[in-house]
C-alpha positions as a Markdown table, in Angstrom:
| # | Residue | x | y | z |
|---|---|---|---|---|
| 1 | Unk | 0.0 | 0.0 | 0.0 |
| 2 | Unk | 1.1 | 3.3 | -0.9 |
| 3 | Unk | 1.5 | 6.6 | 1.2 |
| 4 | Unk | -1.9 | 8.0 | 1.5 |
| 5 | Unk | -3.1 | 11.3 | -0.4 |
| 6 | Unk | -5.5 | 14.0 | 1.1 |
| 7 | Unk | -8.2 | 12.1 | -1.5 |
| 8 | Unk | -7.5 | 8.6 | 0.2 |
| 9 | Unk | -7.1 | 9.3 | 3.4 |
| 10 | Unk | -10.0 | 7.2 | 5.4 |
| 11 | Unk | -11.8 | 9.5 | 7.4 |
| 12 | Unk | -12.6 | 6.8 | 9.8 |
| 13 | Unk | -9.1 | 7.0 | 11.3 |
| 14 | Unk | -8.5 | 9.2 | 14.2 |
| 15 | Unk | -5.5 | 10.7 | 15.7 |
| 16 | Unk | -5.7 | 10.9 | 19.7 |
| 17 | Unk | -3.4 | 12.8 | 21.4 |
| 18 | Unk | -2.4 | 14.0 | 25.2 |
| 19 | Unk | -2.1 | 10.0 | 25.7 |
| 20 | Unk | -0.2 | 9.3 | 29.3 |
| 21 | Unk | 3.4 | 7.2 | 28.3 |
| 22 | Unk | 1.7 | 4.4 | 30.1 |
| 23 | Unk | -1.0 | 3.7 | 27.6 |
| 24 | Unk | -0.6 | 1.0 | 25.8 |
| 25 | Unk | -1.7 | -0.5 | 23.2 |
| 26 | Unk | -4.3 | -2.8 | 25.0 |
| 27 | Unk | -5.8 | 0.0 | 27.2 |
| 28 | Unk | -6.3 | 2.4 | 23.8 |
| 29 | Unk | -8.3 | -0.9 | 22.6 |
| 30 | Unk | -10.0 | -1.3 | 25.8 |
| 31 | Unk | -11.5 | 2.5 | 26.3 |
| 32 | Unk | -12.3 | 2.4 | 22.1 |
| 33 | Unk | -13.6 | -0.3 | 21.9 |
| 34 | Unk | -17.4 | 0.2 | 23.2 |
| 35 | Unk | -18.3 | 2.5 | 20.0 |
| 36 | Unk | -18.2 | -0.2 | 17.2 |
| 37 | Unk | -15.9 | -2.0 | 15.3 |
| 38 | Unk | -12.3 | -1.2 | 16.2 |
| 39 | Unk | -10.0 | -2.2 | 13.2 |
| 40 | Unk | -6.6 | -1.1 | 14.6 |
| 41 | Unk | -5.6 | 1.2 | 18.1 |
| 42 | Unk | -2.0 | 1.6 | 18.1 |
| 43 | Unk | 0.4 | 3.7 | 20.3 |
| 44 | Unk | 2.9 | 5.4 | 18.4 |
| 45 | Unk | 6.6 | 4.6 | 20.1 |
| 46 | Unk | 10.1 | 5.8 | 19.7 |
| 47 | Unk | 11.7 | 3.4 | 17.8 |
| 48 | Unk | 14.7 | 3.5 | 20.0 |
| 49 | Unk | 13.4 | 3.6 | 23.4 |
| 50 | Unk | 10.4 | 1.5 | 22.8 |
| 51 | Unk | 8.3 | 4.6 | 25.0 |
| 52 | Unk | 5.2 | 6.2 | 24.0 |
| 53 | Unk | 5.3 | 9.2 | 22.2 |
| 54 | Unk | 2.3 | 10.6 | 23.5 |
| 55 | Unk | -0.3 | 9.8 | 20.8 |
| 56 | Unk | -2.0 | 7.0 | 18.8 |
| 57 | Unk | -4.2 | 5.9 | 16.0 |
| 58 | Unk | -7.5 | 4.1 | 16.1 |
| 59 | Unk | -9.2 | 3.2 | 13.1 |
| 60 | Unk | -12.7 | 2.5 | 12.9 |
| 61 | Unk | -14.5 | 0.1 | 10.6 |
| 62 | Unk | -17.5 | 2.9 | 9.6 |
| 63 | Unk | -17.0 | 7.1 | 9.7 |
| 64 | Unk | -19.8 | 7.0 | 12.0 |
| 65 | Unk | -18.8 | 4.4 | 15.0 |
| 66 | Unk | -15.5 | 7.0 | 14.5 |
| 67 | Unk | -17.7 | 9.7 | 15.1 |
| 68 | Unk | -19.3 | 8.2 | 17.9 |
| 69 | Unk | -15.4 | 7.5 | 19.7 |
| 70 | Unk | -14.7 | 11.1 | 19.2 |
| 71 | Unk | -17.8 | 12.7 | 20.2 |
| 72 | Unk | -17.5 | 10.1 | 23.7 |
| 73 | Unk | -13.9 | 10.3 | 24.5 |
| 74 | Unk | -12.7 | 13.8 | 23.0 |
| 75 | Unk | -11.5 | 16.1 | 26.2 |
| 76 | Unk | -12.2 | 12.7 | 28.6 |
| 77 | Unk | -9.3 | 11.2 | 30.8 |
| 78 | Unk | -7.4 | 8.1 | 29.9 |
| 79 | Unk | -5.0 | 6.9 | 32.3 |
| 80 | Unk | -5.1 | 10.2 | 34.3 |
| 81 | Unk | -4.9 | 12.3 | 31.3 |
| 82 | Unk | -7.2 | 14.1 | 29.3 |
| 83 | Unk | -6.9 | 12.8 | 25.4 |
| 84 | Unk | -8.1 | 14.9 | 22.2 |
| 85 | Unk | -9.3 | 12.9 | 19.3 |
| 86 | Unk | -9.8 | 14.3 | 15.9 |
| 87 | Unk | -9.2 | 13.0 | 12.2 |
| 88 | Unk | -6.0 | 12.3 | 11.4 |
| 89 | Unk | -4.6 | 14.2 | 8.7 |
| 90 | Unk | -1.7 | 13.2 | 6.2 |
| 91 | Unk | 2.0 | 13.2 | 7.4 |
| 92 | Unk | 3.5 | 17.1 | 5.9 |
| 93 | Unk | 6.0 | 16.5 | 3.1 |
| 94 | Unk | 9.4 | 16.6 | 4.9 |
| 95 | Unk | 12.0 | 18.9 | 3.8 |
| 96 | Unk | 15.1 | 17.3 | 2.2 |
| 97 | Unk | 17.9 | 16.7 | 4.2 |
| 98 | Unk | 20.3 | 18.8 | 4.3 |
| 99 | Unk | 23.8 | 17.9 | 3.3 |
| 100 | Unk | 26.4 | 16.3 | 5.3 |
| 101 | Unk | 29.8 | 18.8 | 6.0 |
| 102 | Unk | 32.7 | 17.2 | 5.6 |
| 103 | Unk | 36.2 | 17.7 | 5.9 |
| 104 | Unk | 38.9 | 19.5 | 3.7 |
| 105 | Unk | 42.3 | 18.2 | 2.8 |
| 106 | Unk | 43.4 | 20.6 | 5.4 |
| 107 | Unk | 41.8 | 19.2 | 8.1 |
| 108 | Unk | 39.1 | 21.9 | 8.2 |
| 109 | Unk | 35.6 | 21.5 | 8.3 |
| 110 | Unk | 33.8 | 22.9 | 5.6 |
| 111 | Unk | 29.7 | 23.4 | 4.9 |
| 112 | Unk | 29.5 | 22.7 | 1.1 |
| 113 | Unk | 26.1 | 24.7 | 1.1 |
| 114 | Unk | 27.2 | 27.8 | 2.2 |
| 115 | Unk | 30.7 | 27.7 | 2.2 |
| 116 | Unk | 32.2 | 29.1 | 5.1 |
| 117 | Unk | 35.0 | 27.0 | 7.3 |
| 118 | Unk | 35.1 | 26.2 | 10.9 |
């Protein structure tokens, strides 16, 4: 599957944020689960630490029993803290990196996009 476009993206799938870093993935199903057909809740981690990064997805089978999850859990507390939930919008197109300095055959430093030494 490809990345999604602002055309494709389903609007049954909903961003919550404000989550506590001890939510996991279990509890997120556990609160969403009483408003209809829960496809997916996952807890978005750091990759290197394995911690929660504060926010989650939960994708809903129908645009209304999404509805329903915000409309009940928006502004309400999840393991002590309150969570928002709207629809999740497309990731921004990052910028492209930007390039690497490297060193002269003098030893110096150099920044090949601006060129200044240091």
């Amino acid at each position: 599957m490809g990345p999604k476009t602002k055309s494709t993206y389903p609007s049954h799938f909903y961003k919550t944020t404000g989550l506590s870093r001890l939510t996991t993935d279990e509890k997120l199903r556990e609160a969403f689960s009483s408003f209809g057909q829960l496809v997916d809740a996952k807890v978005v981690t750091d990759r290197a630490t394995g911690r929660s990064k504060g926010f989650a997805f939960v994708t809903y089978s129908t645009i209304d029993e999404a509805e329903k999850a915000r409309e009940e859990m928006n502004a309400k507390f999840l393991d002590g803290w309150v969570i928002f939930v709207d629809p999740a919008k497309p990731r921004e197109p990052r910028p492209p990196p930007q390039p690497q300095s490297e060193t002269s055959e003098f030893g110096i430093r150099t920044n090949k996009t601006i060129g200044w030494c240091g």
